[in-house]
DRENGUVEX-98438 format. One record per residue (C-alpha): residue number from 0; residue in one letter; x, y, z. Coordinates in steps of 0.02 Angstrom, whole numbers, plus 50000, padded with zeros to 5 digits. Layout:
<nodes>
<i=NUM aa=A xx=X yy=Y zz=Z> .
...
</nodes>
This chain:
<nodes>
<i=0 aa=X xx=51183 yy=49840 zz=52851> .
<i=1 aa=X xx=51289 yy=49797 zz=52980> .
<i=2 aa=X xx=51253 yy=49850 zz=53150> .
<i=3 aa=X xx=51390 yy=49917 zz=53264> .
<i=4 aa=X xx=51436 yy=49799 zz=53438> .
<i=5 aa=X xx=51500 yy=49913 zz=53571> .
<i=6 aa=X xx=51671 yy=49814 zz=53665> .
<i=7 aa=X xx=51616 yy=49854 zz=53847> .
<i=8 aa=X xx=51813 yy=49852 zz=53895> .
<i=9 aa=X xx=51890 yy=49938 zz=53755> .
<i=10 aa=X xx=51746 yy=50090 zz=53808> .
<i=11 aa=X xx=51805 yy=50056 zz=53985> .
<i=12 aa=X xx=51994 yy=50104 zz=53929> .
<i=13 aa=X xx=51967 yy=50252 zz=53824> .
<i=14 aa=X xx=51833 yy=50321 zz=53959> .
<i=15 aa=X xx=51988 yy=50297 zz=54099> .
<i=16 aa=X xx=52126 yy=50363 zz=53985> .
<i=17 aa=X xx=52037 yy=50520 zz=53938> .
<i=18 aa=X xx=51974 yy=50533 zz=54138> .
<i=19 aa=X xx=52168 yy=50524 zz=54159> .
<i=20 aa=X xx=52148 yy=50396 zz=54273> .
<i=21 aa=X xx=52308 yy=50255 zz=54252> .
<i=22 aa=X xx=52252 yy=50058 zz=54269> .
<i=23 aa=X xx=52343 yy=50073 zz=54445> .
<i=24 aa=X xx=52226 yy=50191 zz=54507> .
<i=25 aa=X xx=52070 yy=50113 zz=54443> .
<i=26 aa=X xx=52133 yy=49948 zz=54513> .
<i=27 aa=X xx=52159 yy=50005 zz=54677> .
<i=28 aa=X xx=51966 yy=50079 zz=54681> .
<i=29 aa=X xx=51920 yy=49913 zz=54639> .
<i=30 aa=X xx=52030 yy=49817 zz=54757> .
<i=31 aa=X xx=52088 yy=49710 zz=54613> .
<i=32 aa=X xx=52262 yy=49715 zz=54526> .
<i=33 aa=X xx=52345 yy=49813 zz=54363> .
<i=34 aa=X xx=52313 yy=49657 zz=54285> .
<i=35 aa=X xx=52142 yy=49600 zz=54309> .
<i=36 aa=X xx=52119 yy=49783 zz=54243> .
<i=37 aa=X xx=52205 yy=49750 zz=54091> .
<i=38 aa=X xx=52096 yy=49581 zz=54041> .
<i=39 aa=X xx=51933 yy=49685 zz=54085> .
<i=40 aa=X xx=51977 yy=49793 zz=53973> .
<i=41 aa=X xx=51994 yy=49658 zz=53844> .
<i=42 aa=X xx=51811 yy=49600 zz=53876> .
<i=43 aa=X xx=51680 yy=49645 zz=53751> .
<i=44 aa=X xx=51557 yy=49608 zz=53874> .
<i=45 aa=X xx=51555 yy=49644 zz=54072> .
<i=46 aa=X xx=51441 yy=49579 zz=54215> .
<i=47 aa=X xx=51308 yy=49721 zz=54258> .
<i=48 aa=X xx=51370 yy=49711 zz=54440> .
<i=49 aa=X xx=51528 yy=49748 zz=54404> .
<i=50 aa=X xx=51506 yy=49877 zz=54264> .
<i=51 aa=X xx=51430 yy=49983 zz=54403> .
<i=52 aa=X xx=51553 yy=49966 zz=54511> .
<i=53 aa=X xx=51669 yy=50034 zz=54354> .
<i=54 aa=X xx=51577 yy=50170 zz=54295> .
<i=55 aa=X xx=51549 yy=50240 zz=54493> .
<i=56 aa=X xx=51765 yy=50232 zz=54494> .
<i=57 aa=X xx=51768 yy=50331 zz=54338> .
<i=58 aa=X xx=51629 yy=50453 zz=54407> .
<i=59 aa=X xx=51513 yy=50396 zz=54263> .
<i=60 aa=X xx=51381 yy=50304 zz=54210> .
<i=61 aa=X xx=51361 yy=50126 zz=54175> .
<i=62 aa=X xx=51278 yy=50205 zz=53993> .
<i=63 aa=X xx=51429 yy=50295 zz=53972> .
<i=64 aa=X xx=51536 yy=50129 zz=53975> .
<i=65 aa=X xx=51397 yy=50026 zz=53870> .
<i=66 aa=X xx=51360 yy=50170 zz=53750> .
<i=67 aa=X xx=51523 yy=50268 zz=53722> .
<i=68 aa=X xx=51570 yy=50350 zz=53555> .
<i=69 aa=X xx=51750 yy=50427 zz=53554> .
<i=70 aa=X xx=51691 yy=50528 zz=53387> .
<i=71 aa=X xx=51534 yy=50595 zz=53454> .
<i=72 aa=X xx=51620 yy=50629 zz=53647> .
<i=73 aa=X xx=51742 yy=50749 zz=53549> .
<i=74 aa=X xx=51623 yy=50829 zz=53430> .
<i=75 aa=X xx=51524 yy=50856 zz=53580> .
<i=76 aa=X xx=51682 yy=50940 zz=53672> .
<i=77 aa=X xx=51732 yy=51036 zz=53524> .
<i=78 aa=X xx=51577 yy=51096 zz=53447> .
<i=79 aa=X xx=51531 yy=51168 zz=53646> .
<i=80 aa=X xx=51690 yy=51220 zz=53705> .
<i=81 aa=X xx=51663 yy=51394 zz=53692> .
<i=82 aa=X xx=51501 yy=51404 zz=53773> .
<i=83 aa=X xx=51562 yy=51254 zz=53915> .
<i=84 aa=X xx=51386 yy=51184 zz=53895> .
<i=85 aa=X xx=51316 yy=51029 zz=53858> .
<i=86 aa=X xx=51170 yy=50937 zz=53811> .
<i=87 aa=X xx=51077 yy=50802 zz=53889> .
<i=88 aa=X xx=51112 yy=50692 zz=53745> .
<i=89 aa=X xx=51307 yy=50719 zz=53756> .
<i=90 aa=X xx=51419 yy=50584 zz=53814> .
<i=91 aa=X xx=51540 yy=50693 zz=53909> .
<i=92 aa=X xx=51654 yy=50655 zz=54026> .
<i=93 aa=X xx=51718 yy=50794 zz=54159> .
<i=94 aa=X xx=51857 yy=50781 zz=54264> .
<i=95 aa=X xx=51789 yy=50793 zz=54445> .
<i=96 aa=X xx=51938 yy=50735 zz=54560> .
<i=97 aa=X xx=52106 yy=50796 zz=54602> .
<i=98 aa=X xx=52230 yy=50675 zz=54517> .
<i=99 aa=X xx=52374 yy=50715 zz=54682> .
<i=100 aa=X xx=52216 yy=50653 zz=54784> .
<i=101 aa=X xx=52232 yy=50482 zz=54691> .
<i=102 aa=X xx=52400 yy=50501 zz=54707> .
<i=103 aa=X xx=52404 yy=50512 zz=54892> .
<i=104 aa=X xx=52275 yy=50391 zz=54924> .
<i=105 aa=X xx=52388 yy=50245 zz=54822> .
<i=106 aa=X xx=52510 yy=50320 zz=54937> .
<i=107 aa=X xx=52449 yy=50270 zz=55096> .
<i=108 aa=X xx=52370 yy=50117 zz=55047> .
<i=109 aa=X xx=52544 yy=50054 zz=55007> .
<i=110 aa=X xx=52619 yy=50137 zz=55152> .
<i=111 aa=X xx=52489 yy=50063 zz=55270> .
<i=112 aa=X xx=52525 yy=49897 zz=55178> .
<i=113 aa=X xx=52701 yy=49898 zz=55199> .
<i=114 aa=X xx=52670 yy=49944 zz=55378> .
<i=115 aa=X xx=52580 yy=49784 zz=55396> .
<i=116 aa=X xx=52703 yy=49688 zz=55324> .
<i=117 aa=X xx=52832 yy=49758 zz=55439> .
<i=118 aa=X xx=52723 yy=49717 zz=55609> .
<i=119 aa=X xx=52712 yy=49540 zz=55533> .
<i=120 aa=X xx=52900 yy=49512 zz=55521> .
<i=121 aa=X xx=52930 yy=49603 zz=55675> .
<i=122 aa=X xx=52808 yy=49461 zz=55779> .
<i=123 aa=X xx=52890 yy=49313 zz=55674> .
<i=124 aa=X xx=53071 yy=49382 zz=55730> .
<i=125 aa=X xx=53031 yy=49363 zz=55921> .
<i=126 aa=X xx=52946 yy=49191 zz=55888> .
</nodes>
């Protein structure tokens, strides 16, 4: 019998696509870019370090990432929809954050960025 090897990264995808959180966003949490996203999520296995720092972006835990089962997370959802409940066993995830709140934070990172960018070319102008 052949035991079942959870990919850390694949887990780390489904749990940010069903959070409905894009790479762009998660990326920007982690002050790293779209792509170094991407080959994360390509890893079957992450440092512990930075699996934390993942799973506290996604507003989960670092179980959650090691440990998830898209079969079992919607069984759970559909089998306690009706009730909204869930047991301590369930690997659920909830959507706790305004997405226009990510939104507007990418938003003025950028916009503070570009500013930056602009004061630099302004001072090499009038050298």
């Amino acid at each position: 019998m052949q035991t079942k090897t959870n990919h850390i990264g694949r887990n780390i995808s489904r749990v940010r696509s069903l959070r409905g959180i894009k790479q762009e966003a998660l990326a920007a949490d982690l002050k790293k870019s779209q792509t170094e996203i991407s080959t994360l999520e390509q890893l079957a296995e992450i440092d512990e370090e930075l699996l934390e720092k993942i799973a506290l972006a996604l507003n989960v835990t670092p179980d959650v990432l090691k440990n998830f089962d898209e079969s079992a997370a919607f069984y759970t959802i559909n089998n306690n929809v009706e009730n909204n409940t869930f047991n301590e066993s369930s690997v659920a995830i909830q959507q706790e954050f305004n997405p226009v709140d990510k939104i507007i934070e990418l938003y003025e990172r950028l916009l503070a960025s570009e500013r930056e960018k602009l004061t630099l070319f302004k001072k090499e102008k009038h050298n």
